[in-house]
TIDREN-172548 format. One record per residue: residue in three letters; y, z, x of N, C-alpha, C in turn; residue number from 1. Coordinates in steps of 0.2 Angstrom, whole numbers, padded with zeros to 4 digits. Layout:
REM TIDREN-172548
  residu    n_y    n_z    n_x   ca_y   ca_z   ca_x    c_y    c_z    c_x  num
     Ala      Y      Z      X      Y      Z      X      Y      Z      X  NUM
...
This chain:
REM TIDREN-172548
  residu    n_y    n_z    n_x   ca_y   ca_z   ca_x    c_y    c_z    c_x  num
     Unk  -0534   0359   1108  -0535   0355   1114  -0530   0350   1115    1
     Unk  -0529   0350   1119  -0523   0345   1124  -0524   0337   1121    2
     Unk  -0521   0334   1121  -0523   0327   1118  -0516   0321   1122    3
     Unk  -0519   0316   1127  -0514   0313   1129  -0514   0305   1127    4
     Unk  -0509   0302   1124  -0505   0297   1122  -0505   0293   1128    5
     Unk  -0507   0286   1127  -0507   0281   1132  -0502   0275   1126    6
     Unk  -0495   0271   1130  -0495   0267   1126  -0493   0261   1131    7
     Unk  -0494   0255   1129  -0491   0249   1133  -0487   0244   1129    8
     Unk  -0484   0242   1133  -0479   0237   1130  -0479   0230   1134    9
     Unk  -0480   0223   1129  -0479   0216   1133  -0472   0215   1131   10
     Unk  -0465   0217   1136  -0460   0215   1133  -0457   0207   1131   11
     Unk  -0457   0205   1130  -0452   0197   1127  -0451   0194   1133   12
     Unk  -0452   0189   1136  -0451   0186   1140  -0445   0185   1144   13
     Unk  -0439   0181   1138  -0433   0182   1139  -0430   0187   1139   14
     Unk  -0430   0195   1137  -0428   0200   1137  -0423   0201   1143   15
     Unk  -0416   0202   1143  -0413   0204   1151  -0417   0211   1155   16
     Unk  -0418   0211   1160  -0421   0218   1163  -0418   0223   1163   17
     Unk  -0410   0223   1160  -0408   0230   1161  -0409   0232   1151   18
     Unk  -0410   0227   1148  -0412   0229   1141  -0420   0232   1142   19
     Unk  -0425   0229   1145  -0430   0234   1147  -0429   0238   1149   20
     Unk  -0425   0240   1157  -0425   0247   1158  -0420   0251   1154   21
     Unk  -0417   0249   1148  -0414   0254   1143  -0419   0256   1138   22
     Unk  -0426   0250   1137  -0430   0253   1133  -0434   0259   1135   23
     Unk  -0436   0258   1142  -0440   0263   1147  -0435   0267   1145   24
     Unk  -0431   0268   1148  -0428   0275   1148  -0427   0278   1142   25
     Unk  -0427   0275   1136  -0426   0278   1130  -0432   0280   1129   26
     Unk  -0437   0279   1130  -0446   0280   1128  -0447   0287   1133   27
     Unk  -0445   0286   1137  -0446   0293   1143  -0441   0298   1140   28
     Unk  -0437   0297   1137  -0433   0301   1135  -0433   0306   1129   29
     Unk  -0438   0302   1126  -0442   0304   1120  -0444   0313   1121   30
     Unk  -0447   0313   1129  -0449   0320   1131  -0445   0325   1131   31
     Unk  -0438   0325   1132  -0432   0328   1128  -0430   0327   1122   32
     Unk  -0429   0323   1119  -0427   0323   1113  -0431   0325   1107   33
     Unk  -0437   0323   1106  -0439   0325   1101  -0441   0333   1102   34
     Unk  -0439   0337   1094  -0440   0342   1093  -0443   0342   1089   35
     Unk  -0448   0350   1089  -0455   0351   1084  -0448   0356   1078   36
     Unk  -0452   0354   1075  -0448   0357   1067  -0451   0363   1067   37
     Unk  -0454   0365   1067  -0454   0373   1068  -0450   0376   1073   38
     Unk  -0453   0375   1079  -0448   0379   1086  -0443   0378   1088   39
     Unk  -0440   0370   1086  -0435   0367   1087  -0435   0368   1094   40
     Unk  -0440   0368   1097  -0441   0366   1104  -0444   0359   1106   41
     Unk  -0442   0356   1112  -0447   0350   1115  -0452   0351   1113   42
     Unk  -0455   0347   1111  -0465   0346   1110  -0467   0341   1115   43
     Unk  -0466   0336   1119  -0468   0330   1121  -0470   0330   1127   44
     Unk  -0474   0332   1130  -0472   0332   1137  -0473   0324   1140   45
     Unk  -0469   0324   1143  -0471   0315   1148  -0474   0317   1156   46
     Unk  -0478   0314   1154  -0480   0312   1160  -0479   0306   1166   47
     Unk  -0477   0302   1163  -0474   0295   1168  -0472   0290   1164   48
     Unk  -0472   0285   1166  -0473   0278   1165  -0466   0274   1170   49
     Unk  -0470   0267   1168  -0466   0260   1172  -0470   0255   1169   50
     Unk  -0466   0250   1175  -0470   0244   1177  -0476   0243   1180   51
     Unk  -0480   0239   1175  -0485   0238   1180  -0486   0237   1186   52
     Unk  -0492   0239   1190  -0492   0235   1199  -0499   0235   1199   53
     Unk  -0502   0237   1194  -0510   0236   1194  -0513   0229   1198   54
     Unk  -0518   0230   1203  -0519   0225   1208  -0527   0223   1203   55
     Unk  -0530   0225   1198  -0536   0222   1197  -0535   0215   1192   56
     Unk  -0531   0212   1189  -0526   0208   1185  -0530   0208   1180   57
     Unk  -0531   0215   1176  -0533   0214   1169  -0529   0218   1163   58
     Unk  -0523   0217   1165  -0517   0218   1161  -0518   0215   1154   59
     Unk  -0520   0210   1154  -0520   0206   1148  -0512   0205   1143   60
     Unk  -0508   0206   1150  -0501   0204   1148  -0498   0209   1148   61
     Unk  -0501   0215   1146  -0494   0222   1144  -0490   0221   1152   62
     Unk  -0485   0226   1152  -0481   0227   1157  -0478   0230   1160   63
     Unk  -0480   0238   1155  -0475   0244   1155  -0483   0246   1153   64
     Unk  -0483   0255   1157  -0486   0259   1153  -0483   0266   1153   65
     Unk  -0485   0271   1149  -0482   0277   1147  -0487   0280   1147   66
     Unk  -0486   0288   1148  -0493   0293   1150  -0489   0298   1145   67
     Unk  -0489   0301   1138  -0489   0308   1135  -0494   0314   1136   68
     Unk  -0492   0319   1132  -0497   0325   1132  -0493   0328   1125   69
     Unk  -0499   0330   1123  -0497   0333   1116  -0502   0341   1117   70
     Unk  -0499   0344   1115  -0504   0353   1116  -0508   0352   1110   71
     Unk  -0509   0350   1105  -0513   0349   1099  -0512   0345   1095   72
     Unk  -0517   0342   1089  -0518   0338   1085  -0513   0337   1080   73
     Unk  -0508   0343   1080  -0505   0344   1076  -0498   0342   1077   74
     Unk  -0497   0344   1084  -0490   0340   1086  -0490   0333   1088   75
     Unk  -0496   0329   1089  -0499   0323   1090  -0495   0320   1083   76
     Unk  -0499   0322   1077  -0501   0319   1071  -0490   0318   1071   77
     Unk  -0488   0326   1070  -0481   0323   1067  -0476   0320   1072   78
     Unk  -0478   0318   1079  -0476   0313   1083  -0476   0307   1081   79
     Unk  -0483   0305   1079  -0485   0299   1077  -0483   0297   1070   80
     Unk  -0482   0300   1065  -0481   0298   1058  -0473   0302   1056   81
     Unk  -0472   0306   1060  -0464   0309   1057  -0460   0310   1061   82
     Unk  -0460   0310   1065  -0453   0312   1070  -0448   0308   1069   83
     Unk  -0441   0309   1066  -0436   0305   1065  -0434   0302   1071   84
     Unk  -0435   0306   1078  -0432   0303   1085  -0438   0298   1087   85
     Unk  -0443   0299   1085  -0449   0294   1087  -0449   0287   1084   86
     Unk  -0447   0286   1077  -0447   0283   1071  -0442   0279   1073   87
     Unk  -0434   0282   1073  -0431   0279   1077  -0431   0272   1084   88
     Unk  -0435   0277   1090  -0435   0273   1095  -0440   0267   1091   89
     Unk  -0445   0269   1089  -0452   0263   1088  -0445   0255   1082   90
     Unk  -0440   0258   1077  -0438   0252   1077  -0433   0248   1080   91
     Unk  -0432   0253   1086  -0427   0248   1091  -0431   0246   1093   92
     Unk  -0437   0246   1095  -0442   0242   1098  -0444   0236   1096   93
     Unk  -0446   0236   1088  -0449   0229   1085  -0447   0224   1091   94
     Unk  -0439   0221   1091  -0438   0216   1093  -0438   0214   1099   95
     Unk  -0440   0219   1103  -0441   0216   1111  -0447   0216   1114   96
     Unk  -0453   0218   1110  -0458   0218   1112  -0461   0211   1110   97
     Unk  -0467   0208   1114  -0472   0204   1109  -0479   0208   1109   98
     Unk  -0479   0213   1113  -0486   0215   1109  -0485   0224   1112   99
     Unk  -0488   0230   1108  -0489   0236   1109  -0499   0238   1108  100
     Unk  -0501   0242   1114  -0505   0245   1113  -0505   0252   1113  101
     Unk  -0508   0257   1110  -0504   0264   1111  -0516   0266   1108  102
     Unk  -0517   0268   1113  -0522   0275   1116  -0521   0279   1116  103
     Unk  -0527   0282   1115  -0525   0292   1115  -0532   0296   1116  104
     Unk  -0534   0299   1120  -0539   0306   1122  -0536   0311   1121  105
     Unk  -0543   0317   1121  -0544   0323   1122  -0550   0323   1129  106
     Unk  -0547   0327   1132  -0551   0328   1138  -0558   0328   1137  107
     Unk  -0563   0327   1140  -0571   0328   1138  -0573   0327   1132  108
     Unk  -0569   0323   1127  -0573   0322   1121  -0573   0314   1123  109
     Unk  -0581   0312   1121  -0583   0307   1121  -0588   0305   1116  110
């Protein structure tokens, strides 16, 4: 079953904006560059992400969000704990972020 990745980021205040949108881009970009070790094909599908424009003001500071899709629990799991190209991006991030939340469903399990 399908399982989608939600992740948000509160980037750094003084961060320059085009270092944001080099992180954005580099996050979005993840849906090409990581390969599955087996097929050595893309696994990641993206769905979106940006800036927020939410009008109900309960961001609670994030400012970016990101929308994944993974086809199983299995390509989920070594996105999250192995992928050298995922690993990679998450420690250029430590420094620019002051806070990450990262969500995740399967459709109709509740």
């Amino acid at each position: 079953m399908a399982i989608y990745h939600i992740v948000m980021f509160k980037f750094k205040a003084l961060l320059p904006p085009e270092e944001v949108k080099v992180a954005c881009d580099g996050l979005l970009a993840l849906g090409e560059r990581c390969v599955h070790p087996t097929t050595k094909a893309a696994y990641v599908k993206v769905l979106g992400g940006g800036k927020d424009n939410s009008l109900e003001g309960l961001q609670n500071g994030f400012t970016h969000c990101f929308v994944f899709k993974f086809e199983n629990k299995e390509d989920h799991k070594y996105y999250a704990e192995s992928d050298p190209t995922h690993q990679e991006f998450i420690a250029t991030m430590k420094e620019k972020i002051d806070k990450v939340q990262v969500l995740g469903f399967t459709p109709g399990e509740f």
